[in-house]
N, C-alpha and C positions, 0 to 999 in steps of 0.2 A: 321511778316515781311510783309505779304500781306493779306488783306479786299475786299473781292470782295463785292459786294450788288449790287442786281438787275441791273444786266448791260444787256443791250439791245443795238444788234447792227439790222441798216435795211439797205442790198441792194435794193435801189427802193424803191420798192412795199414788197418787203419779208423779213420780222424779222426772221434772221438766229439766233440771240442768244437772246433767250427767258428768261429775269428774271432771270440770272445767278446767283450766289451766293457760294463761294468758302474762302478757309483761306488756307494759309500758314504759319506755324510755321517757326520761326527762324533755319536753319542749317537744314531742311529737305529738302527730295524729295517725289513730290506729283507728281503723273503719272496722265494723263487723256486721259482717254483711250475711245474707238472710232471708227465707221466704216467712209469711207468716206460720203463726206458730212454730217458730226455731228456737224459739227463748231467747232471741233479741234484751225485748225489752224485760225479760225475768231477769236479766245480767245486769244489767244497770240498775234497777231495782233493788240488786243484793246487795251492789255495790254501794248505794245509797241508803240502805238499813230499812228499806220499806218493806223487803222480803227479807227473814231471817234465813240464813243456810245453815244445813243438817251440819252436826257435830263430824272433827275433822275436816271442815274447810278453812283456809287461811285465807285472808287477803292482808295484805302488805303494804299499806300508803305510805309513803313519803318517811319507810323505815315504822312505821307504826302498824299493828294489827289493830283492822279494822272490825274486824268479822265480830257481830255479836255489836255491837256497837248501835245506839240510836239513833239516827235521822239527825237531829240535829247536833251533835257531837260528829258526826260523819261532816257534815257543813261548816262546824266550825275548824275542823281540822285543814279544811281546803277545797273539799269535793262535792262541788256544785250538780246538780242535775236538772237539763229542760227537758222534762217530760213529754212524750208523743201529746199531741193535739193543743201544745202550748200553755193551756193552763194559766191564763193571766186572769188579773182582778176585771174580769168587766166594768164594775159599777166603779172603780178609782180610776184616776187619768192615768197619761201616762207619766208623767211625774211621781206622780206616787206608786203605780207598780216600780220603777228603779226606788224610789223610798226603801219600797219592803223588800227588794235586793239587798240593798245594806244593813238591815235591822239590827245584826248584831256587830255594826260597825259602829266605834265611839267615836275616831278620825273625822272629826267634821269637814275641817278643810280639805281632806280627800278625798274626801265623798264626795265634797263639790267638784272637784278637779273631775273625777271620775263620771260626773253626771256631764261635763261638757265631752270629753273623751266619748262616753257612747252618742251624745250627737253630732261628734262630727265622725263617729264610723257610719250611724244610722241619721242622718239630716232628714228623713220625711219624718222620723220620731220630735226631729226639734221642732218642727212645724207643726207638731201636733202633740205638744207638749202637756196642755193644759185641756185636751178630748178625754172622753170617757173612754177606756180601750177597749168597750166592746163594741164602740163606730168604727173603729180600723179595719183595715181589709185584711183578709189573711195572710198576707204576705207581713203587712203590717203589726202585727201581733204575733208571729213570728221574731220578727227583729227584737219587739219589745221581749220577748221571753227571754231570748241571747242576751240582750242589754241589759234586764233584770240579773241574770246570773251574775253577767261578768262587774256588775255591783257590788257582790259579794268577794271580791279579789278572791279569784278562788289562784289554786296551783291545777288543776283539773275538773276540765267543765266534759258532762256526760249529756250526746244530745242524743233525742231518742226521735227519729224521722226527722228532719228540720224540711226535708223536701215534702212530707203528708199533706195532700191538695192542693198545691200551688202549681200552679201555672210555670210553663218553662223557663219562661224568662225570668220570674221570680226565683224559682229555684238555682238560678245562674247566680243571677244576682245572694241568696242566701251565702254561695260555697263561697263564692268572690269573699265575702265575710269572713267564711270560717277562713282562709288562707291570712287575711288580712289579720285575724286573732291569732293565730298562731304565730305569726312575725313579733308579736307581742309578748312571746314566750309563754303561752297558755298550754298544756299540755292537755289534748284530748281526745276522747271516744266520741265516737259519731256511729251509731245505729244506723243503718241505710238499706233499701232494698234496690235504691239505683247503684248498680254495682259501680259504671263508667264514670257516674260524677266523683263518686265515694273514693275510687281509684286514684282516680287525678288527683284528690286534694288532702288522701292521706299516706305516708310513710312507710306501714304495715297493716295488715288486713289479717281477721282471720274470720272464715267460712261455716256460720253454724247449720248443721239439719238434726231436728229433733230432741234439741239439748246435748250436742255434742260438738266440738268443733274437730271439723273433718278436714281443713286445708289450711293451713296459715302460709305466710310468707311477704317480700317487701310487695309493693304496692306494684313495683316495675314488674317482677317476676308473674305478677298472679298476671298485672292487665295481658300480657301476652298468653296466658291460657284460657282466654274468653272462653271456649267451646267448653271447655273443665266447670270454669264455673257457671257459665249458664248451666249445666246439669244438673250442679249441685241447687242451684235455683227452681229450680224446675222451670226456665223460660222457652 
């Protein structure tokens, strides 16, 4: 589904993602995991065209080069992104945030189908349907950013922290989601600095410090090196 090679992003003066180089297989979740400032979230940003990468980087989507490519030609290609802190419409309900999910969907009757589809994955969303989303709790605005995305049928959804302030049992309840989207056949990246939740609910993982990815490997292999990568965490 996705070819990373050598992608190199520079603020300024400083190359925050160093010679990047990643894969994702069709219908997986690939965790990339991470202390602050590792270039997490500069990675899905490039991958979503909102940071351009230096000349000589490829990415590869779904057989298509991405790289160089605009925000929303990246979107309509397939490749959704929920951005760290959620980012939803406060001032629109929640209705109308999944609306602006689908924007550049014409399918109306699927769109309908799909607007029952994220309430019965997210039911506290159907109950609060017609709220303004910026009365929802944050766990709650949360779900809605997920449910916005996956409006957009995307082939790969990019989530950048889904666990960022929420309470534990929220955050249980989020991954329960992502495992639940995945059975759905959604291929995706999940940014996470919880390494064990991240672990459990994806496939493949790889380990950034400083703009470089220092460990990759299956999800099974790395959870059994906890000590290795709490280091690489700095925990």
């Amino acid at each position: 589904m996705l070819e990373v090679t050598n992608l190199r992003v520079r603020y300024t003066k400083a190359e925050v993602l160093k010679s990047i180089s990643l894969t994702v297989a069709d219908g997986s979740v690939v965790a990339v995991l991470g202390s602050n400032g590792a270039g997490k979230s500069t990675l899905l940003k490039s991958l979503s065209g909102l940071v351009p990468p230096l000349p000589g980087s490829s990415m590869r989507f779904d057989g298509r080069e991405i790289a160089g490519l605009s925000p929303e030609k990246i979107v309509s290609a397939g490749m959704i992104h929920i951005p760290e802190g959620r980012r939803i419409f406060a001032t629109l309900t929640v209705r109308e945030n999944l609306r602006m999910g689908a924007y550049l969907r014409r399918d109306r009757n699927a769109i309908q189908e799909d607007y029952e589809k994220c309430f019965a994955l997210f039911p506290k969303l159907a109950e609060r349907a017609s709220q303004q989303a910026g009365t929802l709790s944050g766990g709650e605005q949360q779900m809605l950013a997920i449910a916005r995305g996956l409006m957009g049928k995307p082939k790969m959804l990019l989530l950048d922290e889904p666990s960022m302030g929420l309470a534990p049992v929220i955050v249980d309840q989020i991954f329960e989601k992502v495992a639940e989207i995945k059975k759905q056949g959604v291929t995706m990246i999940v940014v996470e600095q919880n390494a064990s939740l991240a672990l459990a609910a994806c496939d493949h993982a790889y380990i950034m410090v400083t703009g470089e990815i220092r460990l990759s490997g299956s999800a099974e292999e790395l959870a059994s090196r906890s000590n290795l990568i709490d280091s690489y965490l700095g925990v």
